[in-house]
C-alpha positions as a Python dict, from the first residue, in 0.01 Angstrom:
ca = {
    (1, 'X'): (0, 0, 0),
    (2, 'X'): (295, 67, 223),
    (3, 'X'): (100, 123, 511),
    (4, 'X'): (-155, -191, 491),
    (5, 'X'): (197, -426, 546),
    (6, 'X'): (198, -332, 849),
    (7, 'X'): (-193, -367, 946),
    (8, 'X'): (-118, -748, 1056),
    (9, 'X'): (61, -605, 1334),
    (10, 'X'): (-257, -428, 1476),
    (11, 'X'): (-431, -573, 1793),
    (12, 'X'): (-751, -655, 1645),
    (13, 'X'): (-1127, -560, 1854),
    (14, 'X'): (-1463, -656, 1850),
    (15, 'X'): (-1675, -406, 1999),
    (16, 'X'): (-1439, -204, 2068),
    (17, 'X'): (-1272, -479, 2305),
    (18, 'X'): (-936, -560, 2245),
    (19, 'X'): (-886, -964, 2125),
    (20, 'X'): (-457, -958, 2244),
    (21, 'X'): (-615, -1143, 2569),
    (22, 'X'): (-771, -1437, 2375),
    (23, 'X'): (-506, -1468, 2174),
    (24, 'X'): (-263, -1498, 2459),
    (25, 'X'): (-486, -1731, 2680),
    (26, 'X'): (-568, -1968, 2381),
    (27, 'X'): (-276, -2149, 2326),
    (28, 'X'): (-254, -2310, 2667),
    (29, 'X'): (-598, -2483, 2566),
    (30, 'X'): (-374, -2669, 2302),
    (31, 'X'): (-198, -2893, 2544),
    (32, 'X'): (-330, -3216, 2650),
    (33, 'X'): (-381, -3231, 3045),
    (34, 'X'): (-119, -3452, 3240),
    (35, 'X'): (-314, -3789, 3387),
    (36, 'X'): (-231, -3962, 3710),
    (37, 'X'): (-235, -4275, 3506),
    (38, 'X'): (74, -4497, 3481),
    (39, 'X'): (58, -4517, 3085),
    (40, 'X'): (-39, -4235, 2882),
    (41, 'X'): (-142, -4198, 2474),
    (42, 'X'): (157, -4077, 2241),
    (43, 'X'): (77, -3723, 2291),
    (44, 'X'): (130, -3710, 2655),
    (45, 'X'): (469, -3943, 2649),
    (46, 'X'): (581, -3716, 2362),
    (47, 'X'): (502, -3376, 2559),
    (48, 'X'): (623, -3535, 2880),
    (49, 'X'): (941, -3648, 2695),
    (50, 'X'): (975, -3237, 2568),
    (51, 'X'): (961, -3100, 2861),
    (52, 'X'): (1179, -3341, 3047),
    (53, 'X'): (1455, -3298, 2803),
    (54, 'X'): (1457, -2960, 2793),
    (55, 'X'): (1447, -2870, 3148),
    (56, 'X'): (1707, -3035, 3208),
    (57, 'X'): (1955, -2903, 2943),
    (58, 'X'): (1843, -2567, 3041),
    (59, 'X'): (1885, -2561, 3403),
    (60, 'X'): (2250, -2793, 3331),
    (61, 'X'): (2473, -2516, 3423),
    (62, 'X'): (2266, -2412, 3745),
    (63, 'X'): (2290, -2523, 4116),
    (64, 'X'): (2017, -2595, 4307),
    (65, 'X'): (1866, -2276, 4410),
    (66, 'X'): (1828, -2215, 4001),
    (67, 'X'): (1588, -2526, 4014),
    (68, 'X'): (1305, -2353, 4156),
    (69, 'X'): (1269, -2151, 3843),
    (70, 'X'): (1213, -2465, 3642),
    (71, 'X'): (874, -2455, 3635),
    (72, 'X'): (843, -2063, 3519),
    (73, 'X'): (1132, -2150, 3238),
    (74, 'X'): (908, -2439, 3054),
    (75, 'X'): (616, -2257, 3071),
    (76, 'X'): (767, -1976, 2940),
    (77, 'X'): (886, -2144, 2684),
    (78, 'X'): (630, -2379, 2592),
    (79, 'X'): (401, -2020, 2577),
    (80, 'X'): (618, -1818, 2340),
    (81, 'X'): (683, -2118, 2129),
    (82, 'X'): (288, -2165, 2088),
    (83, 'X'): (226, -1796, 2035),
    (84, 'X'): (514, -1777, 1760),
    (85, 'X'): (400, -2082, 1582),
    (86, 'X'): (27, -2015, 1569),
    (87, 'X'): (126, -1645, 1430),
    (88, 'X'): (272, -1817, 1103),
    (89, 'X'): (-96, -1930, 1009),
    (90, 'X'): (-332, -1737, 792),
    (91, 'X'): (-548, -1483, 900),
    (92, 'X'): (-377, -1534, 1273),
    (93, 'X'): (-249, -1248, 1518),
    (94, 'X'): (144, -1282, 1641),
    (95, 'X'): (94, -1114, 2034),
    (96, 'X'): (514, -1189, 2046),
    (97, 'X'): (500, -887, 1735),
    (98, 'X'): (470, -645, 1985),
    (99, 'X'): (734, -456, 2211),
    (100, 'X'): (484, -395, 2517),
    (101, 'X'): (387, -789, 2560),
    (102, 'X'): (775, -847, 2524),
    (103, 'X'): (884, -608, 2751),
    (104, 'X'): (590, -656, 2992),
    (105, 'X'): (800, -997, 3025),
    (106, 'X'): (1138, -950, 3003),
    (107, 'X'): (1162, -670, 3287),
    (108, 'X'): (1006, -844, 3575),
    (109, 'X'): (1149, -1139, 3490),
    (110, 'X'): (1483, -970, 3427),
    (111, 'X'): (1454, -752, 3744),
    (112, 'X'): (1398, -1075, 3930),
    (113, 'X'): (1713, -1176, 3884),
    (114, 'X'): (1890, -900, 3992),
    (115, 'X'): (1708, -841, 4235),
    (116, 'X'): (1773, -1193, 4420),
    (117, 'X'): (2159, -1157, 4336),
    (118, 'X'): (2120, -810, 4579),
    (119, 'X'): (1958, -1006, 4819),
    (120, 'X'): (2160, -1330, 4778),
    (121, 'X'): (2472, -1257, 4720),
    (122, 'X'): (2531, -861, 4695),
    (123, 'X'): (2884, -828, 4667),
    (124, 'X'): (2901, -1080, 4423),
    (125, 'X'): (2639, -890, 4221),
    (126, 'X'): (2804, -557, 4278),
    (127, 'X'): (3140, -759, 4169),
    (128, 'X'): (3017, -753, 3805),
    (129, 'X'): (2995, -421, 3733),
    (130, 'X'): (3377, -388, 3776),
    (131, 'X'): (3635, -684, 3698),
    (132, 'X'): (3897, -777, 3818),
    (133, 'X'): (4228, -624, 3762),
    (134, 'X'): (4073, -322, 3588),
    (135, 'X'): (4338, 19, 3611),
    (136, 'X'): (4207, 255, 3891),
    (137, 'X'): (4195, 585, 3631),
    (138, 'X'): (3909, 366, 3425),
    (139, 'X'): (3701, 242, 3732),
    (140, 'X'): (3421, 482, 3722),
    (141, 'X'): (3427, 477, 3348),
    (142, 'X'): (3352, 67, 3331),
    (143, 'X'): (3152, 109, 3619),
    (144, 'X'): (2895, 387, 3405),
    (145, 'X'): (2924, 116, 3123),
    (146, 'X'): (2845, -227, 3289),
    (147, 'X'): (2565, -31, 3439),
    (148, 'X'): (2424, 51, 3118),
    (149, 'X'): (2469, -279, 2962),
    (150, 'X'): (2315, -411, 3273),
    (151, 'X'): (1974, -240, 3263),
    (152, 'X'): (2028, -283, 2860),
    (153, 'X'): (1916, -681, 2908),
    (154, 'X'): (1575, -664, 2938),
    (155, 'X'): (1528, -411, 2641),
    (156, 'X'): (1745, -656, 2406),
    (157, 'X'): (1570, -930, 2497),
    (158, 'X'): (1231, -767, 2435),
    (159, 'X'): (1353, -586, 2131),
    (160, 'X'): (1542, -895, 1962),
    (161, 'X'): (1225, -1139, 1956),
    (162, 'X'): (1018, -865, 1835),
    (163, 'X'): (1235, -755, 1519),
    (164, 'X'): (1336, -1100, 1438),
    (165, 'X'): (937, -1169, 1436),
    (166, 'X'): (812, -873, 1257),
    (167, 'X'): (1123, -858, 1026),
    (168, 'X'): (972, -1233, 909),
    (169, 'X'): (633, -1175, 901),
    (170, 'X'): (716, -878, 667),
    (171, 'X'): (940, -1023, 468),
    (172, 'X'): (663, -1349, 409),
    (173, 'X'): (407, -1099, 284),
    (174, 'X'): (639, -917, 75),
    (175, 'X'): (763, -1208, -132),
    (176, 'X'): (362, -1348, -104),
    (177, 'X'): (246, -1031, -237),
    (178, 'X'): (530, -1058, -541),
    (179, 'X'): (411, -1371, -614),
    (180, 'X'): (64, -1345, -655),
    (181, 'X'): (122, -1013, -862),
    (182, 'X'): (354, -1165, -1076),
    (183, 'X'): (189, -1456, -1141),
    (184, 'X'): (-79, -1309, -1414),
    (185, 'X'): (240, -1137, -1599),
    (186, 'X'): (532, -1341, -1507),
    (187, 'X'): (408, -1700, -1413),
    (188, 'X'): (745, -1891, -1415),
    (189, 'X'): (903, -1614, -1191),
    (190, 'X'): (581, -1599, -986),
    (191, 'X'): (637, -2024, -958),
    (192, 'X'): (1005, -1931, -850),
    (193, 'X'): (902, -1677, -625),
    (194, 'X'): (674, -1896, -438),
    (195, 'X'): (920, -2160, -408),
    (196, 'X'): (1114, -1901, -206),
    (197, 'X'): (835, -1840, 27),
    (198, 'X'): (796, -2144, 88),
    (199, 'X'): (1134, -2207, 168),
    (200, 'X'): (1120, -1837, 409),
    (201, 'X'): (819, -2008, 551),
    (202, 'X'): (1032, -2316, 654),
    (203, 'X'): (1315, -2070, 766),
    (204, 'X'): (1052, -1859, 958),
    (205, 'X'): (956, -2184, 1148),
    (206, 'X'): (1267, -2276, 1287),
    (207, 'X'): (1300, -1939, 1376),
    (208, 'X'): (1008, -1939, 1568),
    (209, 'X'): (1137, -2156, 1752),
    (210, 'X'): (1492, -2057, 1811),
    (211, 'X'): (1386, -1729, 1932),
    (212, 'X'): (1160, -1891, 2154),
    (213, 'X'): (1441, -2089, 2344),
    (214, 'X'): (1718, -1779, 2275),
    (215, 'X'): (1434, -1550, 2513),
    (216, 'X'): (1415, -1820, 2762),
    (217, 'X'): (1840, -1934, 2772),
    (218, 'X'): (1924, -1564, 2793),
    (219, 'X'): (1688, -1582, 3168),
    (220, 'X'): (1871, -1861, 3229),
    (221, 'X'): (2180, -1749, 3216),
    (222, 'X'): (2118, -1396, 3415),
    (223, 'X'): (1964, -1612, 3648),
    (224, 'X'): (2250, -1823, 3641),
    (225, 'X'): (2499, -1547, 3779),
    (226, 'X'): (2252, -1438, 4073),
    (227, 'X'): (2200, -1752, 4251),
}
């Protein structure tokens, strides 16, 4: 029983062929195409509106060089925000659930950064592994450190919008599971029980998408001391 909580998580196949690419090209067939028309239906004004408003509080803090990630930033986010939302629905697969479709984009991404803050600006990049003012007997010691937290980032990024994922989805089929159990024996617990799920299921949605924007903000702002 222990085991099959944790069978959601599995890529699932047909014939043998793994489905984790249709699952992560489907949700750009969701969005409405942009028209050259002057006026647009609701939709498009309302997605238009979206992605105007968050660009620009995201790239706020950056100059102009920043600005050419703008592009890669919404669509990041616009993808992971898709993919985490359509995992809350029954009988769905979460791709964001695992660590190797995380980390297959938080390191390039990551190491794109640093690696245009070499090119850029190197002693400005090489400036943050020591600050200022630090004594001279602890210099290699904070240098050893802020190189570890440095190549750190792109595993906590990866790491943090897995677990807070799975962590939900497990928790939502624990408490389901309790409910429909108790419901037979118990049925004003199982009534309580499913009034916390639902609530979880509310809480799992703005989570969604808070993790989501936390993934794409915490690009941002590595970008942010590169450029």
């Amino acid at each position: 029983m222990t085991l099959s909580f944790f069978d959601q998580f599995m890529s699932p196949t047909f014939l043998g062929i793994p489905l984790i690419a249709l699952a992560i090209t489907l949700p750009w067939t969701l969005y409405p195409t942009p028209s050259a028309r002057w006026l647009n239906n609701r939709l498009l004004t309302l997605q238009g509106w979206f992605i105007s408003q968050f660009t620009q509080q995201l790239l706020l803090p950056l100059n102009k060089e920043g600005h050419k990630w703008a592009a890669l930033f919404t669509s990041l986010m616009l993808f992971l925000l898709t993919l985490n939302m359509l995992g809350l629905l029954p009988y769905t697969f979460t791709p964001t659930t695992q660590l190797s479709l995380n980390m297959g984009l938080a390191v390039p991404l990551w190491l794109a950064t640093v690696i245009i803050g070499m090119r850029n600006q190197p002693t400005h990049a090489l400036g943050h592994l020591l600050p200022e003012g630090t004594p001279t007997p602890l210099i290699p010691v904070l240098i050893i450190i802020e190189t570890i937290s440095l190549f750190i980032r792109p595993l906590a990024l990866g790491v943090r919008l897995t677990a807070n994922l799975t962590a939900g989805h497990l928790l939502i089929q624990l408490i389901a599971t309790a409910a429909f159990v108790l419901l037979p024996l118990m049925p004003t617990v199982a009534i309580l029980t499913a009034a916390l799920l639902f609530l979880l299921t509310l809480l799992e949605v703005a989570v969604a998408m808070i993790q989501a924007y936390v993934f794409v903000l915490l690009l941002s702002l590595y970008l942010q001391e590169n450029v």
